[in-house]
Structures are given as C-alpha cells and as structure tokens.
C-alpha positions in Angstrom: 0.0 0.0 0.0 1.1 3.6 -0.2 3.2 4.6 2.2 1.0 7.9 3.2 -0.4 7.4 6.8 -3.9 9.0 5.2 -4.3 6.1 2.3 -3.9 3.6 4.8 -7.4 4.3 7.0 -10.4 2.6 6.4 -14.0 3.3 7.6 -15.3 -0.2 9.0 -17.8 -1.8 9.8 -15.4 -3.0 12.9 -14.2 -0.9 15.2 -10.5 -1.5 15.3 -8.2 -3.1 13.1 -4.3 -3.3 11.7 -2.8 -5.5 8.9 0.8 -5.8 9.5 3.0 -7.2 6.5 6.4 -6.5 4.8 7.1 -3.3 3.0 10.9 -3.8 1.8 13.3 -5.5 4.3 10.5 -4.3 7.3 7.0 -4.4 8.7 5.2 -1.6 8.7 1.3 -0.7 8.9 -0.7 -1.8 5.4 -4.1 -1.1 6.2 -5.7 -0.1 9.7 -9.0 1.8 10.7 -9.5 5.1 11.6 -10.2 4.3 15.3 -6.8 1.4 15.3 -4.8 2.4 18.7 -1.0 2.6 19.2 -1.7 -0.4 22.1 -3.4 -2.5 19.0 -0.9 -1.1 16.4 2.1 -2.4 18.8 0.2 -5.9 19.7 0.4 -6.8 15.5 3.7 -5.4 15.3 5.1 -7.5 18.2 6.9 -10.7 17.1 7.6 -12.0 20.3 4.3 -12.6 21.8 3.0 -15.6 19.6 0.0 -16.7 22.2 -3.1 -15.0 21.1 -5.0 -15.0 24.9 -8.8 -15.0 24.1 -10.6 -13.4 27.0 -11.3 -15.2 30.4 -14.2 -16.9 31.0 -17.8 -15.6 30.2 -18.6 -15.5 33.9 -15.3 -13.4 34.8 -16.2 -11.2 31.9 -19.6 -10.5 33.6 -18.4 -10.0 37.2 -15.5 -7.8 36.3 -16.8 -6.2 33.2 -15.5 -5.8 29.7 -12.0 -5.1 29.3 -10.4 -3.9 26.0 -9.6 -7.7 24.1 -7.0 -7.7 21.1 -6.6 -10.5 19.4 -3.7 -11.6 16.5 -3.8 -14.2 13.9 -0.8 -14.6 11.5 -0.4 -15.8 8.3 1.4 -18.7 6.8 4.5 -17.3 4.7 4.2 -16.4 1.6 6.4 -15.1 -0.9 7.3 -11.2 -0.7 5.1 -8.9 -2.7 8.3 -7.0 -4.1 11.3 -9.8 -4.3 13.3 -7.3 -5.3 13.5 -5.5 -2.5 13.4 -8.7 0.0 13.5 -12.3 -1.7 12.7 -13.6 1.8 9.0 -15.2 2.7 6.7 -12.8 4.7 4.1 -13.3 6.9 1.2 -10.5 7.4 -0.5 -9.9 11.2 -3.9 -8.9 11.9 -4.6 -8.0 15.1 -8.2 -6.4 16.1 -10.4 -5.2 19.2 -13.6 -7.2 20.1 -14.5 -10.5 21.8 -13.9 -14.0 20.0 -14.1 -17.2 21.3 -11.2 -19.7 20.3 -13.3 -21.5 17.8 -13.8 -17.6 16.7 -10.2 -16.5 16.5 -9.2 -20.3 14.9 -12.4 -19.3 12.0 -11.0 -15.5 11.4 -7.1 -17.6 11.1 -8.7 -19.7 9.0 -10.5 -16.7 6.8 -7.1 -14.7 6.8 -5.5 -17.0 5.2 -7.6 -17.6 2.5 -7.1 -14.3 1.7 -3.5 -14.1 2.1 -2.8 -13.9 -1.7 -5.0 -11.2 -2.4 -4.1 -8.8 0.4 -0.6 -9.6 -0.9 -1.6 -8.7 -4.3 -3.5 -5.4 -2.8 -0.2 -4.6 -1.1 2.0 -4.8 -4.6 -0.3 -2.9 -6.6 -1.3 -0.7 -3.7 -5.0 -1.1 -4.7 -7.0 -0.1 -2.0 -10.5 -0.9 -3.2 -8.7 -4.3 -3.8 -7.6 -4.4 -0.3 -10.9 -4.0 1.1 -12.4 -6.7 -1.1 -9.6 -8.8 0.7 -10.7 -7.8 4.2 -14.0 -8.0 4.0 -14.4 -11.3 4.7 -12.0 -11.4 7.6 -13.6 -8.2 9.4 -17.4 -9.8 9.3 -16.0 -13.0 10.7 -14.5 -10.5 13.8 -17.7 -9.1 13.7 -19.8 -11.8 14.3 -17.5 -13.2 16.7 -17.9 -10.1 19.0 -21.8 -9.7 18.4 -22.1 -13.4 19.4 -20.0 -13.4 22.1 -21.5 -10.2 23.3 -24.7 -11.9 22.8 -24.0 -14.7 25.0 -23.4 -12.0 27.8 -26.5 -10.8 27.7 -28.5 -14.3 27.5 -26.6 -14.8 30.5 -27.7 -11.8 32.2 -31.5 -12.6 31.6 -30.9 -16.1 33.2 -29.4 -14.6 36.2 -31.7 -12.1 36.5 -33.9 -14.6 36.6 -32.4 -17.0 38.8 -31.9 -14.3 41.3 -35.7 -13.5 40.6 -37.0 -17.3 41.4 -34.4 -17.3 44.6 -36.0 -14.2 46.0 -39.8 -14.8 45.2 -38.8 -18.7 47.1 -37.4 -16.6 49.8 -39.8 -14.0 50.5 -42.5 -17.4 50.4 -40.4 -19.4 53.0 -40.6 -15.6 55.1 -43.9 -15.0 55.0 -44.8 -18.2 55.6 -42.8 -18.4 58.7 -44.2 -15.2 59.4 -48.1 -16.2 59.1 -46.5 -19.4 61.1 -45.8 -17.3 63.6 -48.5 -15.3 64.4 -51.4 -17.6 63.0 -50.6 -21.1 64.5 
C-alpha cells in the first residue's frame, strides 16, 4: 500500500483493526482503521508474543466487566510482494479489538489466510479498493464473533436475573410463611 499514513485508513464496519505485513526489508502498517490504537498497532507489530490470549471466561467477563480484548492471527508465509526489494518469505499480522471465542479467532485464522494472496496482491499494486475486497471477509467473521460473544453476555444476564428472581420470590415465600407461622398457628 502507499506509504501515506492517510491512504492507509479505512471506515469499518469494525471498530478497530491493523494489517501488519512486509514493506521492503521491514514491517510496517498496510491497512488499519481510523479508530486502530497505538496499544493494537504495537500488539500486531510484536513478534515476540506468539500466544493469542482469548478473554477469560464468560462468567469473569460478567463479574468484572469488559475489558479492551486484542486478538492476532498470523499468516502462513508467503512469498514477498516485491522480491526485489526482499526475496525472503513474509508473513502479514492482523490483530483487532472485540471478543472472540477460540473457535472464533481459529475461523477468522482460517479466513485470513484464505485471503493471504489477495491482500498480498493489494499490497503490490497498492489497490485499496482491492484491499478491502480482501478484508471484507475477515472483518465480518471478527464481527460476528464479537456480536455473538456479546450476545451470549446478555442471554446470561437474563438467566441470572432470573435465577436471582425465582431465589427471592422462594425466599420471601419461606418468610412470609414463617411469618403467618408465627402469628397464625
């Protein structure tokens, strides 16, 4: 892609996102949203950290509240868009905010690289329309990930609610029936 910061931003659908890949002998920033943080620019970037952590469980989630989840797939290697500049086989990162499950973040891998060739060919010919075509599918799979998952929190919610609901009513039965107990033998 073009190397001006401005050609790089996309309006999405999702919130946050950042494709990471090889642009000569480095990585830089291919495409990102407009909303992409440093924190989630940095998590793609970083080599090191190969364990994508998928958020703690849903009933952590609930007690402690949302925190901010990034999540990082990588792709196979491929051949370098430019040889000339790098013969060397590349691998691209995406890395985006929202909730997945593991079966979520194994589908969006799965999608990612399916698409590796054409984001590779969006990168050579810096074709951005191209480049969206190519993320398309990836960013709907994170977004149904996090509307499901964030779905699930809520279904889990209304059964609490009414648990808690069915406990009480139970309780203020066994009360008042202690109470009429009481004073009615």
């Amino acid at each position: 892609m073009s190397r001006d910061p401005e050609s790089l931003a996309f309006n999405s659908l999702h919130d946050e996102f950042v494709l990471i890949g090889p642009v000569g002998k480095r990585d830089q920033v291919l495409a990102r949203s407009e909303a992409a943080g440093m924190d989630l620019i940095g998590y793609a970037m970083d080599k090191d950290d190969t364990e994508d952590e998928v958020g703690g469980s849903l009933l952590s989630f609930m007690l402690l509240g949302p925190r901010r989840q990034l999540h990082r797939v990588s792709s196979w290697p491929v051949s370098n868009s430019k040889p000339e500049e790098d013969e060397r086989k590349a691998s691209y990162r995406f890395a985006w905010v929202g909730y997945c499950s593991r079966s979520d973040l194994r589908s969006i891998e799965k999608s990612f690289n399916a698409n590796i060739y054409d984001i590779s060919e969006a990168v050579s010919a810096e074709d951005r329309s191209q480049m969206e075509l190519a993320l398309a599918p990836i960013l709907l799979r994170c977004s149904r990930a996090n509307d499901r998952v964030q779905r699930k929190r809520r279904l889990t919610y209304v059964f609490l609610a009414a648990y808690a609901a069915i406990g009480f009513v139970g309780l203020a039965g066994v009360a008042i029936q202690d109470y009429l107990q009481t004073f009615f033998p």
